[in-house]
C-alpha positions as CSV (number, residue, x, y, z in Angstrom):
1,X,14.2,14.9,37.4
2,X,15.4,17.4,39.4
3,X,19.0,17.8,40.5
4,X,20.9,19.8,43.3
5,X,24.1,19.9,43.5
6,X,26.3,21.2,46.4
7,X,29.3,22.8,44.6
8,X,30.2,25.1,47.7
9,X,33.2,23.1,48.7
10,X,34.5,23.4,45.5
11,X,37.4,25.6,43.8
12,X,38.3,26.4,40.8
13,X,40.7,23.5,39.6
14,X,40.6,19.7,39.1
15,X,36.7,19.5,40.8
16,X,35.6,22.2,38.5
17,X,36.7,21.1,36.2
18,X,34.9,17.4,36.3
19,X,31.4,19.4,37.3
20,X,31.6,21.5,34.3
21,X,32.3,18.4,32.1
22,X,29.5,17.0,33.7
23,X,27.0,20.0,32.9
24,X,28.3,20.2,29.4
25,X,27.8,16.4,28.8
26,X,24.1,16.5,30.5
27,X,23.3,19.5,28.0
28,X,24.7,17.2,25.4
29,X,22.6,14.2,25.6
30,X,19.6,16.2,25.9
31,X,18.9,14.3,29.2
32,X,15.6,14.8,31.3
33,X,17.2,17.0,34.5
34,X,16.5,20.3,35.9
35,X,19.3,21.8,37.3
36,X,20.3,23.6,40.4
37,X,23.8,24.6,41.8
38,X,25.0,26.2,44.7
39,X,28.4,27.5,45.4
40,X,30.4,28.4,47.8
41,X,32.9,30.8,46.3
42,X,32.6,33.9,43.7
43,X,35.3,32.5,41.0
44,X,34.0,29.4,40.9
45,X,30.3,30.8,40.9
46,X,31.4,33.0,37.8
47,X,33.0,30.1,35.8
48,X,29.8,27.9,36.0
49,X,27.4,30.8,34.8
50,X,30.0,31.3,32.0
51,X,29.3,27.9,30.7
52,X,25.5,28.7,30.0
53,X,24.7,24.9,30.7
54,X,20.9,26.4,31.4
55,X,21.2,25.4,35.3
56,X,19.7,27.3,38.8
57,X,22.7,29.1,40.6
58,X,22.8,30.6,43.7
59,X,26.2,32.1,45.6
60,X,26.1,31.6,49.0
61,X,28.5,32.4,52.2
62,X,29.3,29.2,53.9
63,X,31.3,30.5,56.7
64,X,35.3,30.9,56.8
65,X,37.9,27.9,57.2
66,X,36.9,24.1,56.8
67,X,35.3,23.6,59.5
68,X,32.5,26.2,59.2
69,X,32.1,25.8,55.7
70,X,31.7,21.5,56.8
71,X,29.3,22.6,59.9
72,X,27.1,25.1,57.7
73,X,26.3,22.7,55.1
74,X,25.8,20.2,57.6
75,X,23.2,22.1,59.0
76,X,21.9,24.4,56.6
77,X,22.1,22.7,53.1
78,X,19.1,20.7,53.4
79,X,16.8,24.5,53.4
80,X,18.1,24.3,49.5
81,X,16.5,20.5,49.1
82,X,13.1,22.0,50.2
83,X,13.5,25.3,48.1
84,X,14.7,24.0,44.7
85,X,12.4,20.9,45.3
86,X,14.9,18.5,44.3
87,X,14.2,15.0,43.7
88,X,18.1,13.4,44.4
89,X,21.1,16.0,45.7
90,X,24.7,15.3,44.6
91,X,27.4,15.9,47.1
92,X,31.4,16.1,46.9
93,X,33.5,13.7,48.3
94,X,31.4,13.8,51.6
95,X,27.7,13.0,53.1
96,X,25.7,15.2,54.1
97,X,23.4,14.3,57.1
98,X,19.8,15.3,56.9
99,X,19.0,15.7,53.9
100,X,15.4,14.8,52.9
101,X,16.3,13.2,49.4
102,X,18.1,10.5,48.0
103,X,22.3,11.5,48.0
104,X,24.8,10.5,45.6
105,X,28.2,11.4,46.8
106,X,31.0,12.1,44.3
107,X,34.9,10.7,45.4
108,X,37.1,12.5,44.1
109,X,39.9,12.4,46.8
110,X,41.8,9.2,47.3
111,X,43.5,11.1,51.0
112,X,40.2,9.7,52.6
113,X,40.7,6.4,52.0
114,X,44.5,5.9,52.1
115,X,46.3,1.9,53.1
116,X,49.8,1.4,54.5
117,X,50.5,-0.1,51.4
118,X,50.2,3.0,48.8
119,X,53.4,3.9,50.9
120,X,52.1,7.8,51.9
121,X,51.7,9.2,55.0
122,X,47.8,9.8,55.6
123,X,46.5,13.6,56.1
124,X,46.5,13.9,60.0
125,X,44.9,16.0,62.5
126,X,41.3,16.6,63.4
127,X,39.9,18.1,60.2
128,X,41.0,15.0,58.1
129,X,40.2,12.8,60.8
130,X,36.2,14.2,60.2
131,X,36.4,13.9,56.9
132,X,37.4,11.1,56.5
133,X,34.8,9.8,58.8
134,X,32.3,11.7,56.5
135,X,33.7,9.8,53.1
136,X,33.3,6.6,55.0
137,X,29.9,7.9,56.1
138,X,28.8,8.2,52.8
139,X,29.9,4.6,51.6
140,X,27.5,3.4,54.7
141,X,24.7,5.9,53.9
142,X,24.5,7.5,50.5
143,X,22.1,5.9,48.0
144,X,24.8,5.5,45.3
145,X,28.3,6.6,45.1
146,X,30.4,7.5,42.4
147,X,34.3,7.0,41.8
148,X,36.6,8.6,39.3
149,X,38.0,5.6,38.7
150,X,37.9,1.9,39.0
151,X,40.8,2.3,41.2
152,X,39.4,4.2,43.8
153,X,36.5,2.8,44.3
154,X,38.2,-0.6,45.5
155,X,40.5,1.3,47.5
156,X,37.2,2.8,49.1
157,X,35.6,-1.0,49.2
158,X,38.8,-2.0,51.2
159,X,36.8,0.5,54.4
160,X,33.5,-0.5,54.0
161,X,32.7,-3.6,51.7
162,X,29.6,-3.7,51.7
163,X,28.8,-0.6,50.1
164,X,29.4,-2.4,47.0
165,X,26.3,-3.1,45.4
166,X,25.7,1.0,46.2
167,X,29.0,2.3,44.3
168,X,29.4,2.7,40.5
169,X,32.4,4.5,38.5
170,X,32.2,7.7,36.2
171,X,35.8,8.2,34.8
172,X,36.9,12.1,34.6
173,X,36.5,13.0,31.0
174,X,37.4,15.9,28.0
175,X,35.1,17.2,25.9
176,X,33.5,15.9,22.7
177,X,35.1,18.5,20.8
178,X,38.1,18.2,22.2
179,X,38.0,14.4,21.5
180,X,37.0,14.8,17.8
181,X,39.8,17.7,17.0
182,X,42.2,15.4,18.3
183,X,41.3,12.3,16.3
184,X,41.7,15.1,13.0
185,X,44.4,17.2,13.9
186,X,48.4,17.2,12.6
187,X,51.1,16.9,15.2
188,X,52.3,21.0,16.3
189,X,55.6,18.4,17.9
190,X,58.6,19.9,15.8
191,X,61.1,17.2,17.4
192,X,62.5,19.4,19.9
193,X,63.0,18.2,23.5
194,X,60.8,20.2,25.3
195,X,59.2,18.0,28.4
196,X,55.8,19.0,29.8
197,X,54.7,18.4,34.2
198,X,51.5,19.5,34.7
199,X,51.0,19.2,38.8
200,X,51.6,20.8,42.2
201,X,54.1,21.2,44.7
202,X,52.7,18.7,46.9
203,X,54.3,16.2,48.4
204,X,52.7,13.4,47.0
205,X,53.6,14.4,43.4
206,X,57.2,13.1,43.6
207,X,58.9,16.3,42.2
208,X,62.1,15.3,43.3
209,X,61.7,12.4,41.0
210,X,61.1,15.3,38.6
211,X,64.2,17.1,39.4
212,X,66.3,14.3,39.3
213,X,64.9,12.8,35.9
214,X,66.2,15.5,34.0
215,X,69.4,15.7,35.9
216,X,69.6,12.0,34.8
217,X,69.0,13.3,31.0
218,X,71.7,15.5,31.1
219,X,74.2,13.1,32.6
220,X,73.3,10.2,29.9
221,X,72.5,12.5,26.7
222,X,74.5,15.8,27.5
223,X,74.3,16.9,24.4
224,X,70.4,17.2,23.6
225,X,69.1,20.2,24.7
226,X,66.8,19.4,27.4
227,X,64.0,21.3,28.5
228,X,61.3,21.2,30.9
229,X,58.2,23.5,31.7
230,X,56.4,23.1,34.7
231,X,52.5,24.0,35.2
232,X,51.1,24.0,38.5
233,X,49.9,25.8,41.7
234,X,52.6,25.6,44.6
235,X,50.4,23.2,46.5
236,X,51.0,23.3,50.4
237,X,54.2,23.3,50.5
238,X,55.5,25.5,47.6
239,X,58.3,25.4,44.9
240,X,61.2,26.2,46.7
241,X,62.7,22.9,48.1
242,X,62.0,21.6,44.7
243,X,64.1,24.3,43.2
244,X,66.8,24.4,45.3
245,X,67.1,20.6,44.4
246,X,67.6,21.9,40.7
247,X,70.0,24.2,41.7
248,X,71.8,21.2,43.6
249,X,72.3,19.3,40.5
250,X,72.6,22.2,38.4
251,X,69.4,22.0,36.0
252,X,67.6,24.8,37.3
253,X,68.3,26.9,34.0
254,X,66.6,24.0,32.4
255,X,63.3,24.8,33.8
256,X,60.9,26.9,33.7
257,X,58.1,26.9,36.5
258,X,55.1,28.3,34.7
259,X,52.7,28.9,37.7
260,X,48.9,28.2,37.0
261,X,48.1,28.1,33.1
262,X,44.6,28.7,31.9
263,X,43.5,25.5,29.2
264,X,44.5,27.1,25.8
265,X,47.7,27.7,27.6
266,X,48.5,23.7,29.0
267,X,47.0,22.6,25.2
268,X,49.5,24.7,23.2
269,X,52.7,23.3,25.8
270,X,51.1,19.6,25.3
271,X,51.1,19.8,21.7
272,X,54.8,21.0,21.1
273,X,56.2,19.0,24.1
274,X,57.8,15.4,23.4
275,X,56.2,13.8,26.4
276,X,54.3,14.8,29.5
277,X,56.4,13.6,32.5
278,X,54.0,12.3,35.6
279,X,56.1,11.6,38.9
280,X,52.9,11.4,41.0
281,X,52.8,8.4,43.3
282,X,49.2,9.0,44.1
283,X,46.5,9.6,42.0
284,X,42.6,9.0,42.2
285,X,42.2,9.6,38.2
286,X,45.1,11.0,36.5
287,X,43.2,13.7,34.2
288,X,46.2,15.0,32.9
289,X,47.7,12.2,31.0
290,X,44.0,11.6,29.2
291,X,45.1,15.8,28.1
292,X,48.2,15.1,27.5
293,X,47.1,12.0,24.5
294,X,44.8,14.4,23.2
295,X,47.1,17.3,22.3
296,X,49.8,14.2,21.0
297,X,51.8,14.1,23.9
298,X,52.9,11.0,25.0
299,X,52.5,11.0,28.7
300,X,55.7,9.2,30.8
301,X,53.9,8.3,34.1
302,X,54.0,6.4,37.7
303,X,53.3,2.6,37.3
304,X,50.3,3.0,39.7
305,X,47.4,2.0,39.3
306,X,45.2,4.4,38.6
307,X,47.7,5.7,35.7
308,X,47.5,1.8,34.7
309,X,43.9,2.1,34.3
310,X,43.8,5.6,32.5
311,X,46.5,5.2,30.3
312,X,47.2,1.7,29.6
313,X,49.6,0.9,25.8
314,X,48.4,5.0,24.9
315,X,51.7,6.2,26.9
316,X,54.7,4.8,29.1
317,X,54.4,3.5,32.4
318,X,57.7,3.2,34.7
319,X,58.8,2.2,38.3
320,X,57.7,4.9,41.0
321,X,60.4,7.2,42.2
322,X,63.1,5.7,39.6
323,X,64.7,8.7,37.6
324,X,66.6,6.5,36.1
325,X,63.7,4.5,34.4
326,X,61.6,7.6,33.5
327,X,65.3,9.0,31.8
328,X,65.7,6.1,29.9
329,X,61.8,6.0,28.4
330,X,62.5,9.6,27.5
331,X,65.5,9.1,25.5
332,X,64.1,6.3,24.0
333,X,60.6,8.3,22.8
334,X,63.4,11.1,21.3
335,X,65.5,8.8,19.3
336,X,62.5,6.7,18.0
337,X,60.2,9.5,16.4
338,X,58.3,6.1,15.1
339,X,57.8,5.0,18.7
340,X,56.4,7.7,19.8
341,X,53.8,8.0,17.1
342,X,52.8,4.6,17.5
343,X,52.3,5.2,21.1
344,X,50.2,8.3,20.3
345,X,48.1,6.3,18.0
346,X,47.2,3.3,20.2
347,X,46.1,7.3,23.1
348,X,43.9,8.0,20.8
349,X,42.1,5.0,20.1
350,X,41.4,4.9,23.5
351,X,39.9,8.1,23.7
352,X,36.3,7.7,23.2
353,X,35.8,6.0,26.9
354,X,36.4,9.7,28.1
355,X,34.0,11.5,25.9
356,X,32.0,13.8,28.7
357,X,28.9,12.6,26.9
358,X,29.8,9.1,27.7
359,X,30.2,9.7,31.0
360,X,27.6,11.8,31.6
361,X,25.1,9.1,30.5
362,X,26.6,6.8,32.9
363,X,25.9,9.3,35.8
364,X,22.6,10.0,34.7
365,X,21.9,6.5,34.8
366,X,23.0,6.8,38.6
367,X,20.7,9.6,39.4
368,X,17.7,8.0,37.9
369,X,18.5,4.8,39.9
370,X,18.8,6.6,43.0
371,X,15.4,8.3,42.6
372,X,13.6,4.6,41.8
373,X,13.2,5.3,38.2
């Protein structure tokens, strides 16, 4: 079989991720697919040809801001059906019309199909307005497709039900290796209480629930010697509201904001770090906290429900917004070493529904059903 994909939307984070899990986990189980990518921009162009999953890959200029890069592979992807011969094409998050084979669009992005009642404020303005339309486009019009969690593709069902039937879920994974060194390794956590965020500045990530959380650690344990280091792009907003909120409540010296980390980088701060704290009130599927259970961190999260679904007995799941709640799990996972370890034990058991093998095969299965086989 033979696959195009369309990676020229995507950058080099979360989505990059999840297609080079994908490629590794094809390669894996020795699946019947030729491969063929092409992408939009140089990094993430590099990053795939430094995996050596055996694939086609071609670096091509899609036009500047969002909506030439949207109208260019609107009208100009489909040459790349004809010239790579592809039997089924696999899209990001939106459809894309004209194409000549069978399409299997890939959700990522819970912003295009956002209810009153998640309790955000939708993207606005005529950009998000098209995409969205071309999401809901695809749950109307794409052969299959494929959510990165159970979670989002109901929310998606809420838009158009009747894409059901059409729609399957492929969780975001880690690798095998990863996986199997986790089930093996000794805990690097020496008991100190270092506290691990791994997200951006946006909005939706709650981080003056952050902020406030280890304000509230300070007021009810002042004498443990709290600590927290942030990972994380500054999103579209940036850092400083958040950190003049920490110099408010004076915690700021508390903190460190460590920027953009590279993997080895997050692993070594999961693995010596008490908990992973996850404020986020809006997530499509939390990959982090499935990181966070493999290095022996015990991720402290949103009770929503893609976290629910994602994390379930392997972590602790708390009110949204309540620094007070998420204070009071932390203390509790500091004084009771044995809690903690049990809670880390029951992570790991369910780690082996997010092998990238596991996942792959599911996907594969997709493809071959879209292309009648």
């Amino acid at each position: 079989m033979k696959l195009l994909i369309n990676a020229i939307p995507t950058k080099p984070g979360g989505g990059l991720t999840v297609l080079v899990g994908l490629l590794k986990g094809w390669r894996q189980i020795n699946c019947d697919l030729e491969i063929a990518i092409v992408a939009g921009d140089p990094e993430t162009y590099e990053l795939i040809h430094a995996t050596d999953a055996g694939c086609q890959l071609e670096l091509v200029r899609a036009g500047e801001g969002a909506w030439a890069n949207f109208l260019w592979q609107n009208n100009h992807f489909r040459r790349f059906v004809h010239r790579f011969d592809a039997d089924v094409v696999v899209t990001n998050n939106h459809y894309l019309l004209g194409l000549p084979r069978p399409q299997v669009v890939h959700h990522h992005n819970l912003w295009r199909f956002i209810t009153d009642d998640l309790e955000v404020e939708p993207s606005r303005g005529l950009t998000n307005r098209v995409r969205d339309w071309s999401s809901r486009k695809a749950l109307r019009s794409a052969t299959a497709n494929v959510f990165v969690s159970d979670f989002l593709r109901h929310q998606a069902e809420r838009f158009v039900p009747a894409s059901s039937p059409r729609n399957y879920v492929v969780r975001n994974g880690l690798d095998d290796a990863v996986i199997d060194e986790a089930k093996q390794m000794s805990t690097a956590f020496d008991g100190r209480p270092d506290l691990m965020a791994i997200q951006s500045a946006n909005p939706h990530k709650d981080n003056t629930t952050m902020i406030r959380t280890i304000a509230e650690l300070v007021r009810r344990a002042p004498d443990v010697p709290w600590h927290l280091n942030v990972a994380g792009s500054p999103g579209r907003t940036g850092w400083s509201d958040v950190q003049q909120l920490a110099d408010k409540l004076k915690v700021a010296d508390l903190i460190t904001w460590c920027g953009f980390c590279g993997r080895e980088q997050l692993d070594a701060m999961l693995r010596r770090s008490l908990c992973l704290l996850c404020t986020s009130v809006l997530e499509a599927g939390p990959l982090p906290v499935i990181e966070a259970i493999a290095q022996h961190s015990v991720p402290v999260a949103s009770r929503i429900e893609a976290n629910v679904e994602f994390v379930a007995d392997g972590g602790v799941l708390v009110p949204p917004r309540s620094a007070e709640d998420f204070a009071a799990a932390i203390i509790r996972l500091h004084r009771e070493p044995t809690y903690r370890e049990e809670l880390i034990q029951r992570g790991l058991a369910r780690l082996d529904m997010f092998r990238w093998s596991n996942c792959a095969a599911t996907f594969y299965d997709v493809l071959k059903r879209a292309c009648g086989r």
